[in-house]
C-alpha positions as CSV (number, residue, x, y, z in Angstrom):
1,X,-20.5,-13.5,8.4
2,X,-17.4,-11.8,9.5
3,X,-15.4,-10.1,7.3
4,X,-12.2,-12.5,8.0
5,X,-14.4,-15.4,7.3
6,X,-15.7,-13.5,4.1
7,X,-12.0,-13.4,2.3
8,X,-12.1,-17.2,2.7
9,X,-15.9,-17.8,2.1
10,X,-17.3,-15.1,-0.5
11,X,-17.7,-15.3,-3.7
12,X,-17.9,-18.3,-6.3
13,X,-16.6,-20.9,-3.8
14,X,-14.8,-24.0,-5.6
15,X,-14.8,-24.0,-9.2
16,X,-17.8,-26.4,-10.3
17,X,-16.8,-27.9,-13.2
18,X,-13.5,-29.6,-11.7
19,X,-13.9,-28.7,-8.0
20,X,-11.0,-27.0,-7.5
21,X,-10.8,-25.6,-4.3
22,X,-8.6,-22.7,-5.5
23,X,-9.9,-20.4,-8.8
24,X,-7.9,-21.8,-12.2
25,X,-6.0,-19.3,-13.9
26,X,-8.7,-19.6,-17.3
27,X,-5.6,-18.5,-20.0
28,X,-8.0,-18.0,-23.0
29,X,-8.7,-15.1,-25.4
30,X,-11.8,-16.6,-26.2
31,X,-14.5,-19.1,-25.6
32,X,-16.7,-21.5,-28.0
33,X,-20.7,-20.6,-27.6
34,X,-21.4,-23.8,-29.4
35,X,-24.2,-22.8,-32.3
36,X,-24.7,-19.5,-34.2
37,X,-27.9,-18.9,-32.2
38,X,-26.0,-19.4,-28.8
39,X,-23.7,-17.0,-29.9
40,X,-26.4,-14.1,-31.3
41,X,-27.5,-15.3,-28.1
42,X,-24.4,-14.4,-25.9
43,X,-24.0,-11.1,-27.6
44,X,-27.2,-10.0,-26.9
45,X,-27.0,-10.0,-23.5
46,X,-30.3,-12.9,-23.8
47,X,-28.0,-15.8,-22.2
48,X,-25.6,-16.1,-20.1
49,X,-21.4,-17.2,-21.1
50,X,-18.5,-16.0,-22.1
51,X,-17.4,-14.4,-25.1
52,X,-13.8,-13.1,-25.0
53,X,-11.9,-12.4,-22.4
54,X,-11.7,-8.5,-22.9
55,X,-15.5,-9.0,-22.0
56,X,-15.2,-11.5,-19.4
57,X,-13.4,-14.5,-17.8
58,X,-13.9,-17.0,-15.3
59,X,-11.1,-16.3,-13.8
60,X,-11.8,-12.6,-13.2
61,X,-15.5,-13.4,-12.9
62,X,-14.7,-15.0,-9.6
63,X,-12.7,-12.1,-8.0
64,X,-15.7,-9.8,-8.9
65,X,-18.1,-11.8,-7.0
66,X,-15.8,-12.0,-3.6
67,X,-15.1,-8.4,-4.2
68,X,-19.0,-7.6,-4.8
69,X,-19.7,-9.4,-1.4
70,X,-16.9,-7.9,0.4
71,X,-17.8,-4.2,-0.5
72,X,-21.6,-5.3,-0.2
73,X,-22.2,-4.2,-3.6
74,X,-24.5,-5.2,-6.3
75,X,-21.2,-6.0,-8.5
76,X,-17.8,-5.2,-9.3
77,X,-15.5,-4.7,-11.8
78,X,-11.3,-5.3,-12.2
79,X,-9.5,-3.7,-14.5
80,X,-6.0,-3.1,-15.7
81,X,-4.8,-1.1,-13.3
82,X,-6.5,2.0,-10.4
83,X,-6.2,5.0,-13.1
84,X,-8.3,2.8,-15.6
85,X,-10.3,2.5,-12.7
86,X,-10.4,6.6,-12.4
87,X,-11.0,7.0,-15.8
88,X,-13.5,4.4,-16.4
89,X,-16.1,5.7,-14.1
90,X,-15.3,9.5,-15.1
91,X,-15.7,8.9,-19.4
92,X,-19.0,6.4,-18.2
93,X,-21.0,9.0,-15.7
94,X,-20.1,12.6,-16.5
95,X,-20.3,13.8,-20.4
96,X,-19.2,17.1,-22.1
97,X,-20.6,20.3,-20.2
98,X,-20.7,18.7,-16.8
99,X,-18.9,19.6,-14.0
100,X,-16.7,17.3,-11.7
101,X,-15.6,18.0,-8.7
102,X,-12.7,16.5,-6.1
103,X,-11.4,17.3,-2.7
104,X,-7.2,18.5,-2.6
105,X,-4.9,16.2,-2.3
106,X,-6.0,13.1,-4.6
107,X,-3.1,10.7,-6.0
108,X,-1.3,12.6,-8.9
109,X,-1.7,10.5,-11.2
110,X,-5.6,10.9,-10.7
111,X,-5.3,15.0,-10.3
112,X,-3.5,14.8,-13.6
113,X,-6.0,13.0,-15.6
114,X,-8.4,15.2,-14.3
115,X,-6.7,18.5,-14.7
116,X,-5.2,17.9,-18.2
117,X,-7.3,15.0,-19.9
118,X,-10.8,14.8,-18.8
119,X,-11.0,19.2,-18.8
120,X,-9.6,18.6,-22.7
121,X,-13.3,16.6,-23.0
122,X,-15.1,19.4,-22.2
123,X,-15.8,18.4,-18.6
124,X,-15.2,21.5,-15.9
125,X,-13.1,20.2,-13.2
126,X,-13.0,22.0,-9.7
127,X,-11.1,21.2,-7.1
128,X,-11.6,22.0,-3.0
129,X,-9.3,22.4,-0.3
130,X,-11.4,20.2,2.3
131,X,-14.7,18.5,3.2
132,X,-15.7,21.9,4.9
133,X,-14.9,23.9,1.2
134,X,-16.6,21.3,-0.7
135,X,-19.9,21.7,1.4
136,X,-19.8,25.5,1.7
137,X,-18.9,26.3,-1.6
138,X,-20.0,23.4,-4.4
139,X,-20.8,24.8,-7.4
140,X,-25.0,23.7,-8.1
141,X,-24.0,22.0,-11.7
142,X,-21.3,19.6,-9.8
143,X,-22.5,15.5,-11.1
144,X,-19.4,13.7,-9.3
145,X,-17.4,14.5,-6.5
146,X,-14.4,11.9,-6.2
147,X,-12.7,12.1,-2.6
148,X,-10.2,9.6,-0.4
149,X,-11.0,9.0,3.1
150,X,-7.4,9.7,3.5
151,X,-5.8,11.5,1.2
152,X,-2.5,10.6,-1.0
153,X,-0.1,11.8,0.2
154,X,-0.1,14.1,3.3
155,X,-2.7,12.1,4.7
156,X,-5.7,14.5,5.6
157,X,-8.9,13.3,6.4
158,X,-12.3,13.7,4.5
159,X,-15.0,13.3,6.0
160,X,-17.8,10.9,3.9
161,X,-20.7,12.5,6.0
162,X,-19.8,16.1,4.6
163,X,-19.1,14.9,1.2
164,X,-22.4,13.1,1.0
165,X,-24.2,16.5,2.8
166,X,-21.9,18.9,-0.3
167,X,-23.4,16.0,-3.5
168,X,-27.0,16.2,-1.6
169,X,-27.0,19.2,-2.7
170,X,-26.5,19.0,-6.3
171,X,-27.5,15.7,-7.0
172,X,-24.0,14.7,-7.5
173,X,-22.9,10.6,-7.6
174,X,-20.3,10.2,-5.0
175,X,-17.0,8.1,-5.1
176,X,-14.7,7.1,-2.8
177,X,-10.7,5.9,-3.5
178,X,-10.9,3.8,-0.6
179,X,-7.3,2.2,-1.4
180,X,-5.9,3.5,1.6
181,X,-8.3,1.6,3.9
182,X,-9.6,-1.2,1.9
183,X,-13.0,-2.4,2.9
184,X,-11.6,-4.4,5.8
185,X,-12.1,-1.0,7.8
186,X,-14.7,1.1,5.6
187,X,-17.1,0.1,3.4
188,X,-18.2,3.9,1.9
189,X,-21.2,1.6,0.0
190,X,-22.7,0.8,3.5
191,X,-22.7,4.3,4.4
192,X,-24.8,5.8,1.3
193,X,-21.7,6.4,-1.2
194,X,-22.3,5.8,-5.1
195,X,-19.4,4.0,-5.7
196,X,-16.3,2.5,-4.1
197,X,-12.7,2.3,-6.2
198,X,-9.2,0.8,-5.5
199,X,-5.9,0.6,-6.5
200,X,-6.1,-3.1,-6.1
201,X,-2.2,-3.3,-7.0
202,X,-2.4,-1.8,-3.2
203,X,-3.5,-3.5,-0.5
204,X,-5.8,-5.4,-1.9
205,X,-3.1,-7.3,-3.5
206,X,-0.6,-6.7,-0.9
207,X,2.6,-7.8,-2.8
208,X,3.7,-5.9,-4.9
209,X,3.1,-8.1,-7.9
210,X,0.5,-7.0,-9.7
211,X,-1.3,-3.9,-11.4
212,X,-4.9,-3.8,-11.3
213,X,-8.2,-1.4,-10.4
214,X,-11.1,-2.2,-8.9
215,X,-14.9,-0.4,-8.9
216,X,-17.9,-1.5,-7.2
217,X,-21.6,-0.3,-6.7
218,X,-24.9,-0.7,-7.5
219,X,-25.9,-2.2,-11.1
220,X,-27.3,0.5,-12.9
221,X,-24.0,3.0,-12.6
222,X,-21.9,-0.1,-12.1
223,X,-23.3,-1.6,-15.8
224,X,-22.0,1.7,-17.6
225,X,-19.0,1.9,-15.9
226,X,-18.2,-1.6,-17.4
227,X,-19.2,-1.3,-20.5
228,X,-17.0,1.9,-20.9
229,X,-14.1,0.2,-19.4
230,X,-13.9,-2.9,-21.4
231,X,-15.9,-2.4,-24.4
232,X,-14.8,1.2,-25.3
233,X,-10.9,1.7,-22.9
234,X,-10.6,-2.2,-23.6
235,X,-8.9,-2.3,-20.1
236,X,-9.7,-5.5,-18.4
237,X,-7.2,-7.4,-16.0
238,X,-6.1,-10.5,-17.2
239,X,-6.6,-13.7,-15.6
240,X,-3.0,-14.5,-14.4
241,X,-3.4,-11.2,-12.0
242,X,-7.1,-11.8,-10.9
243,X,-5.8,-15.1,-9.5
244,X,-2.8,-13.4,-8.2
245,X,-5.1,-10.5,-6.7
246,X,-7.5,-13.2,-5.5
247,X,-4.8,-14.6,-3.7
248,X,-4.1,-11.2,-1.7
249,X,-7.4,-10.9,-1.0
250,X,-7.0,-14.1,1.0
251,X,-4.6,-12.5,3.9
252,X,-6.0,-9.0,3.5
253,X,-6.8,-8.9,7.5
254,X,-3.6,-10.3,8.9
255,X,-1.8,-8.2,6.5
256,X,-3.7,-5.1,7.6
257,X,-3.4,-5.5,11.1
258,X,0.4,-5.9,11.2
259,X,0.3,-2.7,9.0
260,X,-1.8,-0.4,11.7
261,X,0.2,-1.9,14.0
262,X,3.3,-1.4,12.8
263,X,2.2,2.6,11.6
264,X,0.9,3.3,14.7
265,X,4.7,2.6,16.2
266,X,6.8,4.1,13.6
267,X,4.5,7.4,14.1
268,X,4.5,7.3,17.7
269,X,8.6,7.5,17.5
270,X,9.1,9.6,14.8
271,X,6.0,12.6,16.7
272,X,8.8,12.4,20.1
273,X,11.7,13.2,17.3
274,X,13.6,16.1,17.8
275,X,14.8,16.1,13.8
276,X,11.3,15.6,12.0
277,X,9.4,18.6,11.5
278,X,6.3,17.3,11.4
279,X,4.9,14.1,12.0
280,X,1.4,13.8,9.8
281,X,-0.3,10.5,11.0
282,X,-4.0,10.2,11.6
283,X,-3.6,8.1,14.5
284,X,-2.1,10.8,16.6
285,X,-4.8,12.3,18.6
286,X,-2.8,15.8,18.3
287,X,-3.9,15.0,13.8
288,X,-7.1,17.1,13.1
289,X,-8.4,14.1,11.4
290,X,-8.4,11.8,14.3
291,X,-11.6,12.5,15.6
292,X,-13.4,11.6,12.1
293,X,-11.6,8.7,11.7
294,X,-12.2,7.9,15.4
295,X,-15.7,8.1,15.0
296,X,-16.4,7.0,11.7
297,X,-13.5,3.9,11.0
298,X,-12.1,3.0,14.2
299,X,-8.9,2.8,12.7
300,X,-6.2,4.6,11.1
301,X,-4.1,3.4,8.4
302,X,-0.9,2.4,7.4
303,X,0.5,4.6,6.0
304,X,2.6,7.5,7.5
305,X,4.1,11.0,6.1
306,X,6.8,13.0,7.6
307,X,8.3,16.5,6.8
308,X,11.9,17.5,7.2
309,X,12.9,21.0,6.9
310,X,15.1,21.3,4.0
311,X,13.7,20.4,0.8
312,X,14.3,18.1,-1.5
313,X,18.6,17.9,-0.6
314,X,17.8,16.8,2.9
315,X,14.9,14.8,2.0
316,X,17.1,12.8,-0.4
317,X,19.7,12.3,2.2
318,X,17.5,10.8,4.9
319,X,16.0,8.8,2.3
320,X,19.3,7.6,1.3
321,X,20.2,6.4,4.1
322,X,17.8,4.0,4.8
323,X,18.4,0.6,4.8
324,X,15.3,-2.0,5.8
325,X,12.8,1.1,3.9
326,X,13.1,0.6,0.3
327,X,12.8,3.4,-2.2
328,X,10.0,3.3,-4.4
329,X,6.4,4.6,-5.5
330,X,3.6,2.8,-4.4
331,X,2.2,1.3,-1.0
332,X,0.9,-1.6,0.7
333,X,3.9,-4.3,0.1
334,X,4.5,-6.1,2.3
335,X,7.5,-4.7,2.4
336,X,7.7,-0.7,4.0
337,X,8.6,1.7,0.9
338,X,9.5,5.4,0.9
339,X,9.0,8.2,-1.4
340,X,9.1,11.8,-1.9
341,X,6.1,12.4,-3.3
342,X,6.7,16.0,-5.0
343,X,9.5,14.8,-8.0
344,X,7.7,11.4,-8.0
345,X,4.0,10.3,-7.1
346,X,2.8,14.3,-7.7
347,X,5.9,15.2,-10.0
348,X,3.1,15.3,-12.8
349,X,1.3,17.9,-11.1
350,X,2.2,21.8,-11.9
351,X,4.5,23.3,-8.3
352,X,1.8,25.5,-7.7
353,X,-0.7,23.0,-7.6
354,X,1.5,20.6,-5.9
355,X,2.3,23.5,-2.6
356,X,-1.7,24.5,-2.7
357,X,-2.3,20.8,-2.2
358,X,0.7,20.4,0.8
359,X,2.8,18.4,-1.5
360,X,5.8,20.1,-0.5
361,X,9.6,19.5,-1.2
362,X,10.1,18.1,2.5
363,X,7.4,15.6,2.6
364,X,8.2,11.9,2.6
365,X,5.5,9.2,2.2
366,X,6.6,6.3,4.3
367,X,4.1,3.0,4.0
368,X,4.7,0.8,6.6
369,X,4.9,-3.1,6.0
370,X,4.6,-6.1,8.1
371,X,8.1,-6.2,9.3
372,X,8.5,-5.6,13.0
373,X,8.2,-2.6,14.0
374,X,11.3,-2.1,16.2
375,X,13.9,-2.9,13.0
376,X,11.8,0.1,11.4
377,X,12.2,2.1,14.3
378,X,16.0,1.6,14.2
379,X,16.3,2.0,10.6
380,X,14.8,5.3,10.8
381,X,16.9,6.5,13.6
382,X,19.4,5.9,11.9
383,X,18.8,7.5,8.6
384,X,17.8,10.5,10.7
385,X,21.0,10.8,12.7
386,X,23.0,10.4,9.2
């Protein structure tokens, strides 16, 4: 089945006890088990039903079996929101004394938890520059290694081959943020990675109304990383945004493809600009990741980062100006956003770990929506002229 037919098709289907074609929204805390044996039962993990809503829900139940069959996964998992996502599978796989490892830049909210929480566990964090570092220099005690296909936000590619030759080496489980491309163009699970994670508030979702995390892989990791994240973090998604989620899911193709489209356009105008410093885009075959992605996705993203000599005065000028781009953190509205990453996205990073990861004060994050691409094109112009 194609994977535009999937959105539509996967999953739980119409809900069987009132053939609704559409998933109810199940708004209950809790749910009966009938006798005192069903319910030792239940808890037990000897028959199947729900419990409590922290544990499960129908509602959520079906957006983890279309997201299972879209990722090709044994299962999945929602949560609350992509960092209970990060730290859900970090406090379920690695324990005191390990070592964890991730590839320079990650999202800054994830670098922080890893850098200032999960090191105060006990847990040696070391980071690498590239794909090329991480297989020449892993240390041989590394158990994880967490990396993003592209990364957030200067956009640099990682290689999955590489990372998967660096973790052969120790043993290490893999995972992959694939926000940025959503399994529409890369499913890391078909490719021999551990485990794939999103920021489903992203483009999963696509609309900027919701918060929520998503994790999938095979059963045996996938049944500890659940257990952790809603028995222990208590951070499930509640049913009002698994439908809403569920409903993003729905146009996640169309959506994407007027997002490449449009990306592939803005960057194309902004590389022949005579007031950008430097276009970063993986699309453009002058990026040093456009070969991988060539070769490996076929496709390049929506998202698109820019540099303008000046730091953050200028930045915040050009920013400013803009008119159809609205300011604000996150990506994949439908909508095109902008940011300056370094005193927002990455503020919580440390400067010097910030400039070693090319988080600098002159890089803007621009994610490019589904509007057409010529109105961006002229918005930006004129920002720049201003």
């Amino acid at each position: 089945m194609k994977f535009k037919t999937q959105l539509l098709h996967s999953g739980a289907g119409a809900d069987t006890q009132t053939g609704a074609l559409t998933t109810p929204i199940y708004q209950s805390s809790t749910f009966t088990y009938g006798t005192a044996a069903q319910g030792k039962a239940r808890f037990a993990g000897e028959q199947p039903g729900f419990i409590y809503s922290r544990m499960g829900n129908p509602t959520v139940q079906a957006l983890e079996q279309q997201l299972a069959a879209l990722e090709g996964a044994d299962e999945a998992l929602v949560v609350a929101s992509g960092m209970a996502a990060v730290s859900s599978i970090f406090y379920a796989l690695v324990s005191a004394g390990d070592e964890v490892a991730f590839i320079d830049p990650v999202y800054g909210g994830t670098a922080a938890f890893l850098i200032n929480t999960l090191s105060r566990a006990g847990i040696k964090v070391s980071r690498y520059l590239s794909d090329d570092d991480l297989v020449a220099n892993i240390n041989p005690g590394t158990k994880l290694v967490l990396f993003e296909p592209i990364t957030n936000p200067n956009l640099k590619v990682s290689d999955y081959r590489k990372v998967k030759a660096a973790a052969a080496k120790t043993g290490a489980i893999t995972v992959c943020d694939n926000t940025f491309l959503t399994p529409y163009l890369f499913k890391p699970l078909a490719h021999g990675i551990d485990l794939v994670m999103h920021s489903g508030t992203k483009y999963l979702s696509g609309h900027g109304d919701i918060i929520a995390g998503v994790v999938a892989g095979r059963s045996e990791l996938m049944q500890q990383v659940r257990t952790i994240a809603l028995k222990h973090i208590g951070a499930p998604i509640g049913p009002q945004e698994a439908y809403l989620l569920q409903r993003g899911l729905r146009t996640l193709a169309l959506r994407m493809d007027a997002h490449l489209a449009g990306a592939a356009k803005v960057a194309g105008f902004l590389a022949q600009h005579p007031l950008v410093a430097k276009v970063i885009y993986p699309g453009l075959t002058s990026d040093a990741g456009y070969p991988v992605l060539a070769e490996t996705v076929g496709a390049f993203g929506g998202m698109v980062s820019i540099e303008l000599a000046g730091g953050f005065n200028r930045a915040a000028r050009f920013l400013d100006q803009l008119q159809l781009f609205t300011q604000a953190v996150s990506l994949g509205d439908l909508e095109s956003l902008a940011c300056h990453p370094a005193s927002t996205t990455h503020a919580a990073m440390d400067a010097s770990s910030r400039l070693a990861a090319g988080v600098t004060d002159d890089l803007i994050r621009l994610s490019i929506g589904v509007e057409d691409p010529a109105d961006l094109i002229a918005d930006l112009q004129q920002a720049l002229q201003a």
